[in-house]
VEXDREN-2710 file (C-alpha; in Angstrom, 1 decimal):
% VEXDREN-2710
k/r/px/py/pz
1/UNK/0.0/0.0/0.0
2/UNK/1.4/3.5/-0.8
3/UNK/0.6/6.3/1.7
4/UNK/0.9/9.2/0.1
5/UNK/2.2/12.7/1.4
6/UNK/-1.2/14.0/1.5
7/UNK/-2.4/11.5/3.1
8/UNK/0.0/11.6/6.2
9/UNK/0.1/14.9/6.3
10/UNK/-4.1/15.0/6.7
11/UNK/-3.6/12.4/10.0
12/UNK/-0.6/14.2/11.6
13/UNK/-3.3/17.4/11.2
14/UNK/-6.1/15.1/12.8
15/UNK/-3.8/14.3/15.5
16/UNK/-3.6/18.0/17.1
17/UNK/-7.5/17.9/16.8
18/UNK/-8.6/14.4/17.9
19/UNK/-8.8/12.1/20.5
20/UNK/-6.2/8.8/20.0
21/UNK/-9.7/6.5/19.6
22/UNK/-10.3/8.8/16.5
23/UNK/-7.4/9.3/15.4
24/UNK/-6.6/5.8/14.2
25/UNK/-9.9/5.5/12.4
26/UNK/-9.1/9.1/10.6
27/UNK/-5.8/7.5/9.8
28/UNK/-7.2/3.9/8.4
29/UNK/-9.9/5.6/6.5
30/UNK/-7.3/7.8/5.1
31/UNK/-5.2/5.5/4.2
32/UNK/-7.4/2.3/2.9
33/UNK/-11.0/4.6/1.3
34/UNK/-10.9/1.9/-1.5
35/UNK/-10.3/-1.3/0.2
36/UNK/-13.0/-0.7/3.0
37/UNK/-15.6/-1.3/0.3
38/UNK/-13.9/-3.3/-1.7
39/UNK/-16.2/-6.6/-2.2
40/UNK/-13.1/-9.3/-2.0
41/UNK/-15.4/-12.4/-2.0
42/UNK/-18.0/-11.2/-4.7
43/UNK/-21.0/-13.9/-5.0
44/UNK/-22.9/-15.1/-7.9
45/UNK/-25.0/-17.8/-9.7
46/UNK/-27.5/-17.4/-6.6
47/UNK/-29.9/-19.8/-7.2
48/UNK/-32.9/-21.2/-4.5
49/UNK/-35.4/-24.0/-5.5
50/UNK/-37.5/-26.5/-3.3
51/UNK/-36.7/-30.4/-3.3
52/UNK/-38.0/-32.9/-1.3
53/UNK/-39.7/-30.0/0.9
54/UNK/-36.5/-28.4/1.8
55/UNK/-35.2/-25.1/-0.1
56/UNK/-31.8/-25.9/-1.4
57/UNK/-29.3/-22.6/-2.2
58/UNK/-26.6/-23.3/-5.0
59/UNK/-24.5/-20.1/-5.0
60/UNK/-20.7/-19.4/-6.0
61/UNK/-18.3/-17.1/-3.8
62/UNK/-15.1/-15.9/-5.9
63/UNK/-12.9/-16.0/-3.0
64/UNK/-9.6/-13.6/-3.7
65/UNK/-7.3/-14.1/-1.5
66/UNK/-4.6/-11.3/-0.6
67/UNK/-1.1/-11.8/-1.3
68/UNK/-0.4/-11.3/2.2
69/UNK/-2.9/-13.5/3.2
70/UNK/-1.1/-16.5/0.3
71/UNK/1.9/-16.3/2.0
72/UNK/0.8/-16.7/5.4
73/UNK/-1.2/-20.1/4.1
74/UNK/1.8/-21.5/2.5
75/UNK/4.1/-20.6/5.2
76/UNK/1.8/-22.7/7.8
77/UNK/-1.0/-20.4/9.1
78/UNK/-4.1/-21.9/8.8
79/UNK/-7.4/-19.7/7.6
80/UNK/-10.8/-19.8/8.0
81/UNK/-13.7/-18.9/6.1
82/UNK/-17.0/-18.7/6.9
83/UNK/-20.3/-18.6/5.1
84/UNK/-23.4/-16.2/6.9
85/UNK/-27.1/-16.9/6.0
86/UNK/-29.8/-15.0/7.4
87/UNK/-33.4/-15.3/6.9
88/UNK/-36.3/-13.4/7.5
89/UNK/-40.2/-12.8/6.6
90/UNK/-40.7/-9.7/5.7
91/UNK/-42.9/-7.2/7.4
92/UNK/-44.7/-4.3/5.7
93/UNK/-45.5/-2.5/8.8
94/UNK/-42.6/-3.2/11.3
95/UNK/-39.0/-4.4/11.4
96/UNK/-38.6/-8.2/9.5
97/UNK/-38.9/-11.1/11.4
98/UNK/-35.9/-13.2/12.5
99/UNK/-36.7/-16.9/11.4
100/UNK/-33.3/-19.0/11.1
101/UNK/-29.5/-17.8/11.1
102/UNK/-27.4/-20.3/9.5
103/UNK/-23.5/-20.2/9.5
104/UNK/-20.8/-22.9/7.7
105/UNK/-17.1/-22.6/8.8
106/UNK/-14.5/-23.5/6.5
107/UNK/-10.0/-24.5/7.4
108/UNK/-7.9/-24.2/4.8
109/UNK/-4.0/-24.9/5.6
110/UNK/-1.0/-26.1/3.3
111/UNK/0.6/-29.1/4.3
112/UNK/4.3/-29.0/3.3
113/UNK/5.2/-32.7/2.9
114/UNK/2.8/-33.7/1.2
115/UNK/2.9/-30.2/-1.0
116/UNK/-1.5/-30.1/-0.8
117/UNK/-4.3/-27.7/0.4
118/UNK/-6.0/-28.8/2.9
119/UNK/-9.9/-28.1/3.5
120/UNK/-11.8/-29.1/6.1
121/UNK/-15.6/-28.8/6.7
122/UNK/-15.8/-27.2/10.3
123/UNK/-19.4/-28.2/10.4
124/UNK/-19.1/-32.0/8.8
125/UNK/-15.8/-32.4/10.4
126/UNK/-14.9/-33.7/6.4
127/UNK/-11.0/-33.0/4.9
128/UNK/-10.6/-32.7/1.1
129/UNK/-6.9/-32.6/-0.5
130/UNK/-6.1/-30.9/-3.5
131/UNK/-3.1/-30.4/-5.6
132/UNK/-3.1/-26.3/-6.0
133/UNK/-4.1/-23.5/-4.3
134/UNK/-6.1/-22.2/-7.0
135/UNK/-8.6/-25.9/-7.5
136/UNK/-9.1/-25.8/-3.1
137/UNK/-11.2/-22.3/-3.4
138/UNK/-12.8/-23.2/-6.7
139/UNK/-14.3/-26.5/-4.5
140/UNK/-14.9/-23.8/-1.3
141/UNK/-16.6/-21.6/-3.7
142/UNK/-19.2/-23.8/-5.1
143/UNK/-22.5/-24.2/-2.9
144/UNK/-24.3/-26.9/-4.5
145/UNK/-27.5/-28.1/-3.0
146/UNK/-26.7/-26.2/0.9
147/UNK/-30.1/-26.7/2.9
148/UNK/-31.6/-23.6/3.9
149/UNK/-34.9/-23.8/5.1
150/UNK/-37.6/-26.9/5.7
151/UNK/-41.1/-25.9/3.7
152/UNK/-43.0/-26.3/7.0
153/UNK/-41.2/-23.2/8.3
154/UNK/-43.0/-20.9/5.7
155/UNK/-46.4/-19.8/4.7
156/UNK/-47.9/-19.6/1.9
157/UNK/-48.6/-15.6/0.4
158/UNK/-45.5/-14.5/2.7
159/UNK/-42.3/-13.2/1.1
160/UNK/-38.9/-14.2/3.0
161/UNK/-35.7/-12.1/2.5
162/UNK/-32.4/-14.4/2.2
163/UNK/-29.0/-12.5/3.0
164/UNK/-25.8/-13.9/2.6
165/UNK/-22.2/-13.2/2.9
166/UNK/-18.6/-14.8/3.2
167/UNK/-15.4/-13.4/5.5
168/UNK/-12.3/-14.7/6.3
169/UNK/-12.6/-15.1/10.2
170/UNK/-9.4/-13.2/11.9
171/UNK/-10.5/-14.3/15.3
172/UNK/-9.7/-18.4/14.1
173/UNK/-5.8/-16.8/13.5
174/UNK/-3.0/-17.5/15.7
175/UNK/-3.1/-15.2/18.5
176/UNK/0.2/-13.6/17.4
177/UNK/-0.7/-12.8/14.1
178/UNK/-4.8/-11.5/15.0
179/UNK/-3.2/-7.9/16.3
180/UNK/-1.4/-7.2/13.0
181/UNK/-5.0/-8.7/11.2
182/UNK/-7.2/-6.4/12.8
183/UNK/-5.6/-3.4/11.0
184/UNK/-4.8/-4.6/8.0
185/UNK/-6.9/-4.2/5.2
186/UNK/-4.9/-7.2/3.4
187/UNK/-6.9/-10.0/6.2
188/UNK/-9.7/-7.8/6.5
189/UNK/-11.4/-9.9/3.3
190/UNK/-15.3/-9.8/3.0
191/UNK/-18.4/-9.9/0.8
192/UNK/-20.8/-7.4/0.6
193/UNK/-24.4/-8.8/2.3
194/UNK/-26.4/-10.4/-0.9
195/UNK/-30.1/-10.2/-0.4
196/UNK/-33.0/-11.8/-2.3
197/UNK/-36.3/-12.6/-2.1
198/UNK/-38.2/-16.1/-1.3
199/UNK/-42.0/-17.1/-2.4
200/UNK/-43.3/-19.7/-1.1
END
């Protein structure tokens, strides 16, 4: 990242001004404006159909990894991803109702004598090897056929809002690399929320 003159020279001017507490986020949002709404994990291919009385969700989360974030993998440092779903019925007259919170958790570490990737289910407790780096979050990207909801939680003529979103989970780091994280926009790697609509 390059910080430029005008840049530093705004936060050392904040720093005569503000408390320390707002300082630091005068000097982050100086510093990072792009990269704090960057979408890093865009999703797409979002896709919800009924089966067997149970909504299944197939959706696909380009996860982009940081350079920083590569070279911590290969160099040991497990990371983990996780997947948020909220649901909720919509209400025209007050705030929308709460009906599930889903959440999947995903490891992904390099093992160097064997020279693979890693990935584990967190949930399923399930490891899958692969070859490159590159074929492990193609397979972590893909949600084919993820249960959302069982039919007999909805009602018919009600419209349900689905929101989703994928992070990478600094607080599953090694201790002594979580500080370091928390400020850096290269770990801080999101999605933006997706929403969309369910008709029963």
């Amino acid at each position: 990242m390059v910080f430029t003159t005008h840049a530093l020279q705004k936060a050392a001017d904040s720093a005569r001004r503000a408390s320390p507490r707002r300082l630091l986020l005068a000097l982050i949002l100086s510093l990072s404006p792009v990269t704090l709404l960057a979408d890093d994990f865009p999703i797409s291919e979002i896709h919800t159909r009924l089966q067997d009385d149970v909504y299944l969700l197939d959706a696909y989360i380009d996860y982009r990894l940081s350079d920083e974030v590569i070279e911590a993998l290969n160099n040991g440092v497990p990371i983990t991803l996780q997947v948020d779903i909220e649901i909720q019925r919509k209400r025209r007259w007050w705030l929308n109702a709460d009906l599930a919170t889903l959440q999947q958790r995903y490891q992904l570490r390099y093992h160097a004598l064997s020279h693979q990737y890693l990935l584990q289910n967190i949930n399923s407790g399930a490891f899958y090897p692969f070859h490159t780096l590159d074929g492990a979050l193609e397979s972590l990207g893909r949600l084919n056929d993820f249960p959302l909801l069982d039919r007999q939680l909805v009602e018919q003529g009600e419209e349900y809002l689905v929101h989703l979103r994928a992070a990478l989970d600094i607080e599953a780091l090694p201790s002594p690399l979580r500080p370091l994280a928390y400020i850096s926009p290269e770990w801080r790697l999101d999605s933006d929320w997706y929403t969309w609509s369910l008709k029963p």
